[in-house]
C-alpha positions as CSV (number, residue, x, y, z in Angstrom):
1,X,-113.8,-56.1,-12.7
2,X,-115.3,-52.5,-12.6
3,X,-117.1,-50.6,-15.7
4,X,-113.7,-48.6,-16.4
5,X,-111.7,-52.3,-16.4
6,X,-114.4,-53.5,-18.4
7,X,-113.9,-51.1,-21.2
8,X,-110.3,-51.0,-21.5
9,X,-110.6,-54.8,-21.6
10,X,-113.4,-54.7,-24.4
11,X,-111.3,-51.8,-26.3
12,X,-108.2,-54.4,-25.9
13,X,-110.3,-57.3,-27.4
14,X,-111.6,-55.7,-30.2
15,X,-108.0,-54.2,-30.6
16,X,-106.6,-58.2,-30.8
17,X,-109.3,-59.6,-33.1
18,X,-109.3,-56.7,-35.2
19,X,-110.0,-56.2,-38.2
20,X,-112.3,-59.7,-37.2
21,X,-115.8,-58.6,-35.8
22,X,-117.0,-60.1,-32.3
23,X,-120.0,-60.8,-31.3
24,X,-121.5,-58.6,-27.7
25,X,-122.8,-62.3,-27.2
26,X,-119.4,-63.7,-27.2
27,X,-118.3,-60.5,-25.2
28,X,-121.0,-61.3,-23.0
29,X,-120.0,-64.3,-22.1
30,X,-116.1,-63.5,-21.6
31,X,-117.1,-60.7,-19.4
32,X,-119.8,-62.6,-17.1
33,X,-122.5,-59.2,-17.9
34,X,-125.3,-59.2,-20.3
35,X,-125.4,-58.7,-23.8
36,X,-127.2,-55.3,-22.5
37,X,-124.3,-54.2,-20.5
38,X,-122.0,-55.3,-24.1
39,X,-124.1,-53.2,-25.8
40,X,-124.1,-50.4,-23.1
41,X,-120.2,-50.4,-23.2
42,X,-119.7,-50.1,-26.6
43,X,-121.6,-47.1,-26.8
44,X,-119.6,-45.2,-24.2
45,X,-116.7,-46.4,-26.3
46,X,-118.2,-45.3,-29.2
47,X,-119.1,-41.9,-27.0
48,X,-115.6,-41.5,-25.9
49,X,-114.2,-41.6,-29.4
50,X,-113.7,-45.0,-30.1
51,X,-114.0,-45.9,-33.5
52,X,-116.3,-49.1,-33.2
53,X,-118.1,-50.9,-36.1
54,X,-121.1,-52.8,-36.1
55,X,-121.7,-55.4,-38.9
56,X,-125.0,-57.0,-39.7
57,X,-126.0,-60.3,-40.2
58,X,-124.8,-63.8,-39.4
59,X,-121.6,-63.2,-38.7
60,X,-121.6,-60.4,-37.7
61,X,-120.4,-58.3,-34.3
62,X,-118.5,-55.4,-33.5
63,X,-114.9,-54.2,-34.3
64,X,-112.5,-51.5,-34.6
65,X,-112.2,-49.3,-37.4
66,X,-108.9,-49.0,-39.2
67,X,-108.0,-45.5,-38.8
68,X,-105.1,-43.7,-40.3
69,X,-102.4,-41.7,-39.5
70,X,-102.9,-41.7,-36.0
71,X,-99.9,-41.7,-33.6
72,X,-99.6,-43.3,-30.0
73,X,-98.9,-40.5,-27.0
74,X,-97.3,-42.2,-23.8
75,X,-99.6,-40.4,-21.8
76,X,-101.9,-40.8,-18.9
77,X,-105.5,-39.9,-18.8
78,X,-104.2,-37.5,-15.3
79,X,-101.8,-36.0,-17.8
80,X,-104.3,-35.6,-20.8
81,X,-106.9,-33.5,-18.5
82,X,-104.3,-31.6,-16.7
83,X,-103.7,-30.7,-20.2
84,X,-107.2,-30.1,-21.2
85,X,-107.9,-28.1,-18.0
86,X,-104.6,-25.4,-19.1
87,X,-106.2,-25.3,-22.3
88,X,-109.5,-24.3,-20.6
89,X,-107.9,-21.5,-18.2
90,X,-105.7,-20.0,-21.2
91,X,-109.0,-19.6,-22.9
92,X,-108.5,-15.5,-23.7
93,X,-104.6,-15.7,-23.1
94,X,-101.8,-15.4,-25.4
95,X,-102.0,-18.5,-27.5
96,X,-105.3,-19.8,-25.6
97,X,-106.4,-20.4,-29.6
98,X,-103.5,-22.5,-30.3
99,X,-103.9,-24.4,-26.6
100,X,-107.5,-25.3,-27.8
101,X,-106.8,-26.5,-31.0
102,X,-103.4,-28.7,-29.9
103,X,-105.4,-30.1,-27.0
104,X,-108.6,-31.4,-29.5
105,X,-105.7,-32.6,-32.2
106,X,-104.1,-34.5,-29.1
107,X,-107.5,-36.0,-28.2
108,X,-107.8,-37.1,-31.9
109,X,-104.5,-38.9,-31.8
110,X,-105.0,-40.8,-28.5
111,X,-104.7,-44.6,-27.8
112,X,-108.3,-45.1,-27.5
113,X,-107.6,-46.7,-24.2
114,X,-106.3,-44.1,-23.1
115,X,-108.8,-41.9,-24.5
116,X,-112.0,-43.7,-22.5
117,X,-110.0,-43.0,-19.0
118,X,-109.6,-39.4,-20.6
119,X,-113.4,-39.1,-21.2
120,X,-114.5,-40.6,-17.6
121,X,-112.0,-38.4,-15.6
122,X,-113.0,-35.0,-17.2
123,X,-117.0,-35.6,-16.7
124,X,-115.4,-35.3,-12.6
125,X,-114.1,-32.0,-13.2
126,X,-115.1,-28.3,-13.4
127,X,-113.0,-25.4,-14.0
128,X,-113.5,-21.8,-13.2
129,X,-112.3,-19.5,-16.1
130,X,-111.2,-16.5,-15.7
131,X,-112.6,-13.2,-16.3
132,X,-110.0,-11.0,-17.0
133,X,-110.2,-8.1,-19.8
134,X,-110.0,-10.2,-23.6
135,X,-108.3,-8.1,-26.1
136,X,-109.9,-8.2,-29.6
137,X,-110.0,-11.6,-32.0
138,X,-108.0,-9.3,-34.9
139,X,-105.9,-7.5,-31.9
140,X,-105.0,-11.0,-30.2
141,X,-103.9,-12.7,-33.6
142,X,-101.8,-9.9,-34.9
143,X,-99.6,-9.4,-31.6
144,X,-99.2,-13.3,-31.1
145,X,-98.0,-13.3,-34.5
146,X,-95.8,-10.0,-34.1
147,X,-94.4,-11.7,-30.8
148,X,-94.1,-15.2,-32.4
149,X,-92.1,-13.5,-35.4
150,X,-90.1,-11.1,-33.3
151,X,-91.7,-7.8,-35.2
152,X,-92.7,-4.4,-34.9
153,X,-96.2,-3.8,-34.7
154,X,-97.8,-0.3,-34.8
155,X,-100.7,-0.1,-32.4
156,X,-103.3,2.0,-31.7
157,X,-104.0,2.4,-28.0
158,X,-106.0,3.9,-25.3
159,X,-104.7,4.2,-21.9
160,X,-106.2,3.8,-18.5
161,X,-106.4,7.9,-18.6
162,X,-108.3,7.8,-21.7
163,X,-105.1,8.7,-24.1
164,X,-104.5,8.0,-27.2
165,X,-101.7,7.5,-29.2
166,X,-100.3,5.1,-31.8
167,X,-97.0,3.9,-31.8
168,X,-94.6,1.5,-33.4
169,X,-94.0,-1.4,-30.7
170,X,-91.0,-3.7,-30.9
171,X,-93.0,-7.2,-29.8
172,X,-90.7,-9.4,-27.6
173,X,-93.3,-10.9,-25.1
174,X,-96.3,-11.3,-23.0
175,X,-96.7,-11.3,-19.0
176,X,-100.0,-11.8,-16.9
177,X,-101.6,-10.2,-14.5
178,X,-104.5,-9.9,-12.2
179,X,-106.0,-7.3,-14.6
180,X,-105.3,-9.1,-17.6
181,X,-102.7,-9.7,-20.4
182,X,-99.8,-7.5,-21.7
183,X,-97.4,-7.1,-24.8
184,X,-94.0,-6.3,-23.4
185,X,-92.7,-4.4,-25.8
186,X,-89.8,-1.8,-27.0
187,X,-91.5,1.4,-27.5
188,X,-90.3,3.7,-30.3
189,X,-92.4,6.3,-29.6
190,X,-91.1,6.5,-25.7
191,X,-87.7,4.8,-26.4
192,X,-87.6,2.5,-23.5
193,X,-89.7,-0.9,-22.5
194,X,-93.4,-0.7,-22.0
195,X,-96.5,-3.3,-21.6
196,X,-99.5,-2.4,-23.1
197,X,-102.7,-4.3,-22.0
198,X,-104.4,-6.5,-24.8
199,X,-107.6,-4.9,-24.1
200,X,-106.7,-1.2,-24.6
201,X,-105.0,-1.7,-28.0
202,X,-107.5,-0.9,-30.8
203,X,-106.0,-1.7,-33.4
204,X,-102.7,-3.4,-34.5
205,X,-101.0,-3.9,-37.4
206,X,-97.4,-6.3,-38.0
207,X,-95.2,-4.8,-40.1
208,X,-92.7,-7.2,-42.0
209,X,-89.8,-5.1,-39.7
210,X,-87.7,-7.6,-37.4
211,X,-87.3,-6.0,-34.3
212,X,-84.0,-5.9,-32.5
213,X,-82.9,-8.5,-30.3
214,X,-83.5,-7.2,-26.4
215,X,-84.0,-9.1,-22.8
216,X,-87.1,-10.1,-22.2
217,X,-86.3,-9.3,-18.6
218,X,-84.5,-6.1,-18.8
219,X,-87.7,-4.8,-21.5
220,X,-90.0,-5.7,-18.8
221,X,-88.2,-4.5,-16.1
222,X,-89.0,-4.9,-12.4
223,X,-93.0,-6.0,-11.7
224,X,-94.2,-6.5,-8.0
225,X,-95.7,-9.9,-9.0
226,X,-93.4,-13.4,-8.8
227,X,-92.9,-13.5,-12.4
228,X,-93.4,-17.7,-14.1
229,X,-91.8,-18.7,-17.3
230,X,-94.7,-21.3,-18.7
């Protein structure tokens, strides 16, 4: 049996006996490894998110914390850092917020099996993030929301010529690209479909208009780029 066998197996033992403590002697023994190694284990669980208790005395020995509210995900410690490594790549995208916080709620929630595997896998792995243009915290959250709610948001913005104009935007979308983020968008001031990088808008502002109903598609018109629904 290898360390990572070792601590599912230990997490699983606790898991049976609980809420009845165990002793790392007993543990020891089951296992064939020193009480050292017991010990050594139960921190990394503990390290991994594991909620383990130690009780003193005589009769004492470790067990699992009863921990509310928790639900069980059917997933894989592959899946759960594929996940985690989105998260980390969205970081300054549309929504890259809301990736961060669903990804440490999902890590809260885990099987804490499932959770040690998690924890050994993503100390492997490195990520490069990129380094693309960020548009501004209060600029990010106001056309996520205008694009969640299907708004009109009146921006300020500054184009690559150094113009600038504001405008009421009808928000329908977002697309990607090498140079960064855009809004797709209606615009009112040009009456036809623009995209307006994140990074050049100023300022914006949701107003509690709905905007009309359009195509995605046909509002962003034709791009040069393969274009990827997420």
């Amino acid at each position: 049996m290898n360390r990572l066998e070792r601590l599912y197996a230990i997490n699983e033992e606790l898991r049976r006996r609980a809420p009845v403590p165990v002793s790392a002697t007993r543990l020891a023994e089951e296992f064939g490894v020193t009480r050292r190694t017991i010990e050594r284990d139960l921190e990394s669980l503990r390290a991994a998110g594991v909620p383990v208790d130690a009780d003193v005395g005589r009769t004492g020995g470790y067990r699992l914390s009863p921990v509310s509210g928790q639900a069980v995900f059917s997933l894989g410690p592959e899946e759960v850092v594929a996940l985690l490594l989105a998260a980390k790549v969205a970081e300054g995208m549309p929504f890259g917020d809301a990736a961060t916080t669903a990804t440490k709620r999902l890590l809260d929630t885990l099987p804490a099996s499932t959770r040690v595997g998690v924890e050994e896998l993503r100390e492997r792995l490195r990520a490069v993030v990129p380094d693309a243009p960020r548009a501004r915290p209060a600029v990010q959250r106001a056309v996520e929301a205008a694009v969640r709610d299907r708004a009109v948001v009146r921006i300020h913005y500054v184009d690559a010529d150094g113009v600038a104009t504001t405008r009421a935007v009808e928000a329908h979308g977002f697309t990607g690209a090498t140079d960064g983020w855009y809004l797709i968008g209606w615009c009112r001031l040009r009456e036809g479909g623009r995209m307006f990088r994140l990074d050049r808008i100023r300022r914006a502002t949701v107003t509690r208009e709905r905007a009309a109903w359009r195509d995605v598609d046909e509002v962003l018109g034709w791009v040069p780029q393969t274009i990827a629904r997420p």
